[in-house]
C-alpha positions as CSV (number, residue, x, y, z in Angstrom):
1,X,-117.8,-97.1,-149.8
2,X,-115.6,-100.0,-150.6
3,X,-112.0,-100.6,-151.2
4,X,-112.1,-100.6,-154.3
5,X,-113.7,-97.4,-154.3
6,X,-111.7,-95.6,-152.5
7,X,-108.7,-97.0,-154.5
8,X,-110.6,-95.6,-157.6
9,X,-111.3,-92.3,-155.7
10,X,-107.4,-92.1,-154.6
11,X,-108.7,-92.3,-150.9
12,X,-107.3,-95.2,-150.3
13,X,-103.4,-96.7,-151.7
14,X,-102.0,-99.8,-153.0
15,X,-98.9,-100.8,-151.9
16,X,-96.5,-103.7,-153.1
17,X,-94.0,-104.9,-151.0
18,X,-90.9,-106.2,-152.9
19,X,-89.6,-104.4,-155.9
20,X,-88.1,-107.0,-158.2
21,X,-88.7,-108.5,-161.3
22,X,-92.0,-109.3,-160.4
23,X,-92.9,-106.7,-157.8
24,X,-91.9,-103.5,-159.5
25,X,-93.7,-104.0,-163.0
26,X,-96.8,-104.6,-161.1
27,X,-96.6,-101.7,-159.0
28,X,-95.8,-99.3,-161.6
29,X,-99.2,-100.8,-163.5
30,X,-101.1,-100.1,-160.9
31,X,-99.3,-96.9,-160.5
32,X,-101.1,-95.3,-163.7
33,X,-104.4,-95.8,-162.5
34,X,-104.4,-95.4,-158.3
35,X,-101.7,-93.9,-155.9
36,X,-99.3,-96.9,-155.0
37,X,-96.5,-97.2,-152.3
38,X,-93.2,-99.3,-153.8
39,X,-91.4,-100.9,-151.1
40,X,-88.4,-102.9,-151.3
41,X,-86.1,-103.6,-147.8
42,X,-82.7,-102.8,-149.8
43,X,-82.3,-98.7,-149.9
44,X,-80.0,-98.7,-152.7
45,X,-82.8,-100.2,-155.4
46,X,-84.7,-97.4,-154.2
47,X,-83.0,-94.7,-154.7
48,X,-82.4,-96.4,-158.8
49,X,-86.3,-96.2,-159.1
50,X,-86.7,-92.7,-157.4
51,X,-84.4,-91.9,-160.6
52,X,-86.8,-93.8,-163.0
53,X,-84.2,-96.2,-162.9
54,X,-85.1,-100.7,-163.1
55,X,-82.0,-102.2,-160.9
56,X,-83.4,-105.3,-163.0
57,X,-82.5,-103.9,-166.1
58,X,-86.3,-105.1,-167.7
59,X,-87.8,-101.8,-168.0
60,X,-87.0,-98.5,-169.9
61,X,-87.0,-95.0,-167.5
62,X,-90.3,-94.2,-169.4
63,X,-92.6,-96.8,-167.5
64,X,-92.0,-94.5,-164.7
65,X,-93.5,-91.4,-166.7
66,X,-97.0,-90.6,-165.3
67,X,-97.0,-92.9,-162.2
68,X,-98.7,-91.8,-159.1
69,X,-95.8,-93.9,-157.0
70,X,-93.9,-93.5,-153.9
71,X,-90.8,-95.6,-153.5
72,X,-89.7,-96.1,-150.2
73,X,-87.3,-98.8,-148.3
74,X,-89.1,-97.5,-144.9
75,X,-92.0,-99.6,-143.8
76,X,-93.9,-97.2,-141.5
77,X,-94.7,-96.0,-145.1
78,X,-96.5,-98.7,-145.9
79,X,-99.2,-97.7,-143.0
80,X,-100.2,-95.1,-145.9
81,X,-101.9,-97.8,-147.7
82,X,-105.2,-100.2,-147.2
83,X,-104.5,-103.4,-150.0
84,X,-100.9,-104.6,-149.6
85,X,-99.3,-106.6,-152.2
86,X,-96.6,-108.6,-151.1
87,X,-94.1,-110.0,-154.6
88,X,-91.0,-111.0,-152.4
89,X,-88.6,-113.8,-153.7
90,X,-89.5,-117.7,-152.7
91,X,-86.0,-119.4,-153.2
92,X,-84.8,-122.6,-151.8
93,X,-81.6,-123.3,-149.3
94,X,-78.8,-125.5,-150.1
95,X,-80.8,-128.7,-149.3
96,X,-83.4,-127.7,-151.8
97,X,-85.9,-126.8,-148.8
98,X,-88.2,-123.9,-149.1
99,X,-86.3,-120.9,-147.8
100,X,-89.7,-118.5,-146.3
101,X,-87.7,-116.1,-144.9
102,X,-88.2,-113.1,-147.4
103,X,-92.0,-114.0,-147.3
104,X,-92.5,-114.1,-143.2
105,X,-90.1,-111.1,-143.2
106,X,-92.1,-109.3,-145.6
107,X,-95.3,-110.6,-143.6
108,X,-93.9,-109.0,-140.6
109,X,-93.8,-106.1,-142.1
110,X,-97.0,-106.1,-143.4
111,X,-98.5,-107.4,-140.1
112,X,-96.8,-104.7,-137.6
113,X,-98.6,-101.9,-139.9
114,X,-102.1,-103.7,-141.0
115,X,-105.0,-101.9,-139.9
116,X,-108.7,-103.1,-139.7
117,X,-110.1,-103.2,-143.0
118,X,-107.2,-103.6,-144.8
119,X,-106.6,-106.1,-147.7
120,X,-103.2,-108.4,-147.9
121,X,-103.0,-110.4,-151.2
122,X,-100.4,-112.3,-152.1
123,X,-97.8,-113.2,-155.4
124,X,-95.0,-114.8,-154.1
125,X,-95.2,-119.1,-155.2
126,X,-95.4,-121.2,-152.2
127,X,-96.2,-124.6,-151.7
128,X,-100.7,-125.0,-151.1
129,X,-101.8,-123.9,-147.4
130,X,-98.3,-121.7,-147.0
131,X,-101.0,-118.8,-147.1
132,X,-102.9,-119.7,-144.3
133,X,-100.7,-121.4,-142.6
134,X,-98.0,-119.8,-142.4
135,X,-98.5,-116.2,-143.2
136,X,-101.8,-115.2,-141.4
137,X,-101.0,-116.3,-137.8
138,X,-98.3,-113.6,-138.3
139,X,-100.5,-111.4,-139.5
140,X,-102.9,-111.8,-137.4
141,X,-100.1,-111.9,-134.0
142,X,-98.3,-108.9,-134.9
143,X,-101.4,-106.6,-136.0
144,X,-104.0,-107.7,-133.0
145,X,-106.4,-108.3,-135.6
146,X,-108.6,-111.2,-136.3
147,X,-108.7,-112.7,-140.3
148,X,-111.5,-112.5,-141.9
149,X,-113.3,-110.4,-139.4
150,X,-111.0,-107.1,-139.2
151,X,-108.7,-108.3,-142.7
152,X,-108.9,-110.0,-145.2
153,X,-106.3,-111.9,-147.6
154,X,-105.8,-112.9,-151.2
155,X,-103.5,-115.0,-153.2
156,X,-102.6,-114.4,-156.7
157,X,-99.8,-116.0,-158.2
158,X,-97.1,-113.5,-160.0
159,X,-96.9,-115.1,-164.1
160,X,-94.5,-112.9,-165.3
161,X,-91.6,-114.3,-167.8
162,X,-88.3,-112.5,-167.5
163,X,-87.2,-110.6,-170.5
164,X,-90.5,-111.8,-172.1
165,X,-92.0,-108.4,-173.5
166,X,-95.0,-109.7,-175.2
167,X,-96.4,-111.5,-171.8
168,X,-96.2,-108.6,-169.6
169,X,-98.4,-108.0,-166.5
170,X,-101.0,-106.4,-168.5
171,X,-101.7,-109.4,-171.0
172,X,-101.8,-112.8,-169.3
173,X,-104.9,-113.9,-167.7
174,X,-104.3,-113.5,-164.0
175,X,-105.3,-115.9,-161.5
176,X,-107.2,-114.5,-158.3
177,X,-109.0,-115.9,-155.0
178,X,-109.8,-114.5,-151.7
179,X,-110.4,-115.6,-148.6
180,X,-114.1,-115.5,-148.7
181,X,-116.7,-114.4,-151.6
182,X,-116.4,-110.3,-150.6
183,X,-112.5,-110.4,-150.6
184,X,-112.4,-112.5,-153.9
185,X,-114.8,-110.0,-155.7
186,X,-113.0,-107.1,-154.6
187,X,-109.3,-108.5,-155.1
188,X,-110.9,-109.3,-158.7
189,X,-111.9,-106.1,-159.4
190,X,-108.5,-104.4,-158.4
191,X,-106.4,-106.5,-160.8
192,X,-109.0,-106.1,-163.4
193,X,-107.5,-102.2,-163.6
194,X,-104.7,-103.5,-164.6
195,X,-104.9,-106.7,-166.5
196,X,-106.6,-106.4,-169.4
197,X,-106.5,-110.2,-170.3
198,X,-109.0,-110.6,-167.6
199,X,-108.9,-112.6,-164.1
200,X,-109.7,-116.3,-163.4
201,X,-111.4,-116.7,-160.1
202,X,-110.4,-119.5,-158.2
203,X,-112.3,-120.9,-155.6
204,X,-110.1,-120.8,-152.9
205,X,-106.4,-119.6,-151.9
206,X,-105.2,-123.4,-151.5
207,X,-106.5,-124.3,-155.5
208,X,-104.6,-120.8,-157.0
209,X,-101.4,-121.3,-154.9
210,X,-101.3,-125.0,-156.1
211,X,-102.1,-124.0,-159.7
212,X,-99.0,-121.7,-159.8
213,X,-96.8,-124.2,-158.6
214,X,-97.6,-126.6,-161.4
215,X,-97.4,-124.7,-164.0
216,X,-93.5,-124.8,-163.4
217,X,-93.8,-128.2,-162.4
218,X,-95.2,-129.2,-165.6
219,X,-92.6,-127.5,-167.6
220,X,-89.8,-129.2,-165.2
221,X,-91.4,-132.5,-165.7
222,X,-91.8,-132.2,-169.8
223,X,-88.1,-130.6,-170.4
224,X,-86.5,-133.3,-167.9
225,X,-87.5,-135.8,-170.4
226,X,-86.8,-133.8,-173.5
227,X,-82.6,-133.8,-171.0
228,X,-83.0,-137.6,-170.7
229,X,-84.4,-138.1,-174.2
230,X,-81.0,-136.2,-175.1
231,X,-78.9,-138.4,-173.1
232,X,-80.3,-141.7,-174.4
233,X,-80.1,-140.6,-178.2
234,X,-76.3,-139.2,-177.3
235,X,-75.4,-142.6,-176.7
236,X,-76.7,-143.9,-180.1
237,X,-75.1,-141.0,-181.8
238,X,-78.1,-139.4,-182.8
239,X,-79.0,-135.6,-182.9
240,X,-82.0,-134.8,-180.5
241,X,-83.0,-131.5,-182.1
242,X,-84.0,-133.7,-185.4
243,X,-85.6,-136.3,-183.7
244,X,-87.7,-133.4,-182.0
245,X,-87.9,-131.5,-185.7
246,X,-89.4,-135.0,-186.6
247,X,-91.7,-135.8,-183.9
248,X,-92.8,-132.5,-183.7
249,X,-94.6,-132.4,-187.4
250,X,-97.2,-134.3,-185.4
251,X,-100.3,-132.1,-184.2
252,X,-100.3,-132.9,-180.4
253,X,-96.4,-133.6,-180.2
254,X,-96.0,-131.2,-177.5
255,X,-92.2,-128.9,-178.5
256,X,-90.5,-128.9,-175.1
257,X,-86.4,-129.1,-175.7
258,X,-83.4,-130.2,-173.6
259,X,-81.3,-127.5,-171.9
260,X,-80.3,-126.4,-168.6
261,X,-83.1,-125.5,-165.6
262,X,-82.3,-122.7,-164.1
263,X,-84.1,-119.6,-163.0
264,X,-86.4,-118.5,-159.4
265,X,-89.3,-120.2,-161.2
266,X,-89.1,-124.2,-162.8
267,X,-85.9,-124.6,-160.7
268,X,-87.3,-124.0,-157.7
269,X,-91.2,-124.1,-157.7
270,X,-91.1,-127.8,-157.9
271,X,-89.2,-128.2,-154.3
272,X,-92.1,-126.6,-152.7
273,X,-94.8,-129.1,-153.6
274,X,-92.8,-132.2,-152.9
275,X,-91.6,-130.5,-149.5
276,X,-95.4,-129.9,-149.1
277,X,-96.4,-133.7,-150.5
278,X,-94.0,-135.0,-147.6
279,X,-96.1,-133.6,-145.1
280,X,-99.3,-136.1,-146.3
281,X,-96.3,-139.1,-146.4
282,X,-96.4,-139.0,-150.3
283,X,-92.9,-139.3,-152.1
284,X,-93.7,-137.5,-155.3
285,X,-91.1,-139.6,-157.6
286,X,-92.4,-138.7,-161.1
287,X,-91.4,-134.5,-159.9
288,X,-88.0,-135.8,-158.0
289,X,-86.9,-137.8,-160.9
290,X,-87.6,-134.5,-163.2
291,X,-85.5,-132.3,-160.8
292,X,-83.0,-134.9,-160.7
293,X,-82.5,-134.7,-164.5
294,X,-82.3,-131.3,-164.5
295,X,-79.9,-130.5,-161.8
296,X,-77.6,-132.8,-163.6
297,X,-77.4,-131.5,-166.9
298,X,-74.6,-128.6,-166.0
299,X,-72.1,-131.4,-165.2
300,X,-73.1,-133.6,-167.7
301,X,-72.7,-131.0,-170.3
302,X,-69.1,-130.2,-168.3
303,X,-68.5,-134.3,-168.4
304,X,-69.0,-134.6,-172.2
305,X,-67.3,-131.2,-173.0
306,X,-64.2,-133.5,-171.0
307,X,-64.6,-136.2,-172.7
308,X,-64.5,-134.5,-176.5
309,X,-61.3,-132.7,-175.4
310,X,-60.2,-136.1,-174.5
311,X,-60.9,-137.9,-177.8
312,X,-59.5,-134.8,-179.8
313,X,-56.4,-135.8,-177.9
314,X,-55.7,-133.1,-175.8
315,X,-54.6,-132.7,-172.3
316,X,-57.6,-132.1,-170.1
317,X,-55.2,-130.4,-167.3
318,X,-54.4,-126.7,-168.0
319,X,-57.1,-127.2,-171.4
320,X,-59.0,-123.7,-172.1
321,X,-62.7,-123.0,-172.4
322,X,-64.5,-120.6,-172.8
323,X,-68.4,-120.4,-171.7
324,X,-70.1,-117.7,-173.4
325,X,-73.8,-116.9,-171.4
326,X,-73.9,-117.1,-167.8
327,X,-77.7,-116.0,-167.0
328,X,-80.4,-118.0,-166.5
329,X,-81.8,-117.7,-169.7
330,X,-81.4,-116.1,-172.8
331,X,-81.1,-111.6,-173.2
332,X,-82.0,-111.5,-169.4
333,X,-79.0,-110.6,-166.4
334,X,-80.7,-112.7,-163.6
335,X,-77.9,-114.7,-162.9
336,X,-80.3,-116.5,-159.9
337,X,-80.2,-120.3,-159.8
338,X,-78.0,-120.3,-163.3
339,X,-76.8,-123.6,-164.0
340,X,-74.4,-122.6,-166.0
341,X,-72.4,-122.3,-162.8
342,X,-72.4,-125.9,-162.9
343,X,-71.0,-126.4,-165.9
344,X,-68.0,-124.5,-164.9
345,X,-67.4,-125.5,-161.5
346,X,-67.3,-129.5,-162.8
347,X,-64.7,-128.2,-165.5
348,X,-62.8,-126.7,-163.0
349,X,-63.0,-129.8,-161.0
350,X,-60.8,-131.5,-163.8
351,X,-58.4,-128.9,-163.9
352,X,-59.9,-126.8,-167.1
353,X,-58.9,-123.4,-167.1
354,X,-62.3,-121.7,-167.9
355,X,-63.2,-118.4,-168.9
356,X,-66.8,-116.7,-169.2
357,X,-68.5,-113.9,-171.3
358,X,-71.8,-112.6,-170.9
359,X,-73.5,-109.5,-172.9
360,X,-75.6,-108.8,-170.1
361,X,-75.0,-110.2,-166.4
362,X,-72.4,-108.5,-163.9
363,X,-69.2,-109.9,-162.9
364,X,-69.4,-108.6,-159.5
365,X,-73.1,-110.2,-158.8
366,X,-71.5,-113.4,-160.8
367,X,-68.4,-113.1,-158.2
368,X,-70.7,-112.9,-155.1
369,X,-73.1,-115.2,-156.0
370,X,-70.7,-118.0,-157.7
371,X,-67.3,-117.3,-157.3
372,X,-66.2,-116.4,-160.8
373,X,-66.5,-113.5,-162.6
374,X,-66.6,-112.3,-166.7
375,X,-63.5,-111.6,-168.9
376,X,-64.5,-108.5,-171.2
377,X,-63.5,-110.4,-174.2
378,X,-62.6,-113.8,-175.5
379,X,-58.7,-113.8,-175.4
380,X,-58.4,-117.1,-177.2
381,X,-57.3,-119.7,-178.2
382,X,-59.8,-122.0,-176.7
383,X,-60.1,-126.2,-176.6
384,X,-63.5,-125.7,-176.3
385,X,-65.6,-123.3,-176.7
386,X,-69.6,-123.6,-174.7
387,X,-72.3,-121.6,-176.3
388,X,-74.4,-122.0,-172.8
389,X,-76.8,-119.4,-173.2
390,X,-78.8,-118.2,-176.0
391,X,-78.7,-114.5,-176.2
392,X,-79.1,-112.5,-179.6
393,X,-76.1,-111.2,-179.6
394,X,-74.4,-114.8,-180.2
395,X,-76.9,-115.4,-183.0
396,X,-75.2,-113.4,-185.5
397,X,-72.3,-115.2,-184.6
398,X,-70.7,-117.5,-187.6
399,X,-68.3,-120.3,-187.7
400,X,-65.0,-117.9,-189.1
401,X,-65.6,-116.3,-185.9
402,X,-65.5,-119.1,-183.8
403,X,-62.3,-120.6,-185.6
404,X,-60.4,-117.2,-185.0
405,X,-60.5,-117.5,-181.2
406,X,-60.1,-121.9,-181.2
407,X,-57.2,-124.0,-180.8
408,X,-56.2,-126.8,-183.6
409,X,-59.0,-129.7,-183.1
410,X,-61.5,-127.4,-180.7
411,X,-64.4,-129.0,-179.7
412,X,-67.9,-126.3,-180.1
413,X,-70.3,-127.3,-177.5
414,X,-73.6,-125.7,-178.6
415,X,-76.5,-126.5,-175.4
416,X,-79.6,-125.6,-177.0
417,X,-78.7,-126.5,-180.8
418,X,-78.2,-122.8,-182.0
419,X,-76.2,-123.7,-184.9
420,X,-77.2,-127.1,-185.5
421,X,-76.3,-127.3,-189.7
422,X,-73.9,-124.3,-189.4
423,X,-70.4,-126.0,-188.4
424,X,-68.7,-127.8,-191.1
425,X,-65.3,-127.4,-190.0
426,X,-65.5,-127.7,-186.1
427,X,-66.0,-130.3,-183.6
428,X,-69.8,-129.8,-183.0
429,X,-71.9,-131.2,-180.0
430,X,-75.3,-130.0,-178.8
431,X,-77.7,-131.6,-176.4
């Protein structure tokens, strides 16, 4: 009998190492169908999801209802179980290097438990050959195990889209591949229980961790020109929203738009594969230039939100603003690689006094992470006012309300174009 089998048959458990965004949705998936360990190194997260509780915020205590799950932040647990999934973070360090130590640590793990037989697949995105490169030595060191012969190990790239409840685990096609023809068949068949969109079998672990990472290269690439695009037609005084509105009635146009990169996935994904490009002495310039765009656009928004307070005649020094969104991304709290924290730190570099609102992302994690925290509530009156996020809650939002909380001559700074052809009375600027 097989692995899969005996996952079928309850003889045999899953477990997924790293209970985040990505991780626990997963586990919980599987959760419904075979008997799954949840792991995650920090005890207070688990202890939230013992109570049916997502320290993410992106799913309701019912997903929890009828799981055959353990939650657990001990790892001699994880000895219970045969396939391993490992969904830890991939982030980058302050030089914009891939940062592997959540994935070796989380390899260790794995490793110091991994029995013969066993299967290790993994969903973090890392830069093509981290797999086998990096990760199976470790396995292979701290379990006395050979690959291939006693284990065997998968990768299969996490796709999930924060706050995106229409493409959930369960419907986007889900890329697999496996060490050898018998892992990649079996690996397969496991997701398959799960994923009802299907799998695509790749031929090899190197082609599916290279085709994760440029799927948020490609995005980086196309919405760095869609930011310089924006700062070329800013100069000429024309709106970029209604050149896109335009050049978007074409069939093939393809509808990227400007804003700010942020996130664990198109911020950072691209790092890894020129890090890895430097290795075969290629300088890949098209993806650097894109990051390059991107990573400006918090202080170029901050720049032009200077100069308009400028031009409206008002003293930069002491000036309020107010920044309303500090997540990554619209109805979401992941406040991870926000650059939105940009934005403010250039105003504070000219002496702005700034203040922040957010519907959904914590102060203290905001505080930790960037140094600033959230006011409960505009207090007004404000030089400038920065719509830097798009969440629902500000799309009910209507001029009258806006002029109640700005100063004589305010300047609204709308990022993504929210209200583009709502402000008549206002100072408007949008990307």
């Amino acid at each position: 009998m097989n692995i899969y089998q005996k996952l079928l048959n309850k003889e045999a458990k899953l477990s997924v190492i790293g209970l985040g965004y990505v991780g626990l949705p997963i586990a919980l998936e599987f959760a419904k169908k075979i008997a799954v360990v949840g792991f995650d190194i920090k005890e207070d997260r688990v202890e939230m999801m013992k109570n049916n509780q997502d320290p993410s915020e992106e799913l309701p205590s019912s997903a929890f209802e009828g799981c055959d799950i353990t939650f657990t932040a001990n790892t001699a647990d994880l000895s219970d179980a045969t396939f391993h999934i490992v969904a830890v973070p991939t982030p980058i360090d302050s030089h914009n290097l891939p940062d592997l130590t959540p994935l070796l640590g989380a390899t260790r793990s794995v490793g110091k438990i991994l029995k013969k037989g066993d299967y290790v697949v993994y969903e973090s995105t890392v830069y093509p050959g981290c797999t086998e490169e990096d990760c199976i030595p470790i396995l292979e060191e701290l379990s006395g195990l050979k690959f291939k012969e006693d284990f065997k190990v998968g990768f299969s790239p996490e796709r999930i889209n924060p706050g995106d409840k229409e493409h959930t685990i369960t419907s986007i096609l889900k890329v697999v591949s496996g060490c050898d023809e018998e892992s990649l068949d079996i690996i397969s068949k496991v997701y398959e229980l799960v994923v009802t969109a299907g799998v695509h079998r790749a031929s090899s672990i190197k082609v599916a961790e290279s085709a994760k990472i440029i799927e948020n290269t490609q995005r980086d690439v196309n919405i760095a020109l869609m930011n310089e695009l924006s700062i070329i037609f800013n100069r000429m005084g024309i709106n970029t929203y209604e050149v896109l509105e335009a050049a978007g009635t074409k069939w093939n146009f393809l509808k990227f738009f400007p804003g700010l990169v942020g996130g664990h996935c198109i911020g950072v994904d691209p790092y890894y594969l020129t890090y890895k490009a430097k290795e075969f002495r290629y300088h890949a310039q098209i993806i650097n230039s894109g990051r390059f765009v991107n990573d400006s656009m918090g202080f170029y928004v901050a720049k032009q939100t200077v100069k308009k307070i400028i031009a409206a005649g008002k003293n930069v020094l002491n000036a309020r603003v107010l920044v309303m969104g500090a997540t990554f991304k619209e109805d979401v709290s992941d406040i991870r690689n926000s650059r939105v924290a940009d934005v403010i730190s250039e105003l504070k570099s000219y002496g702005v006094k700034v203040e922040v609102v957010d519907p959904y992302a914590s102060s203290k994690e905001l505080i930790h992470e960037y140094g600033f925290g959230l006011v409960e509530k505009p207090t007004g009156v404000y030089d400038s006012i920065i719509i830097a996020v798009n969440h629902m809650p500000y799309k009910e939002l209507t001029e009258t309300y806006f002029k109640s909380i700005a100063a004589e001559k305010a300047i609204l700074v709308d990022v993504k174009g929210m209200y583009r052809g709502k402000i008549k009375e206002l100072t408007y600027w949008s990307l």
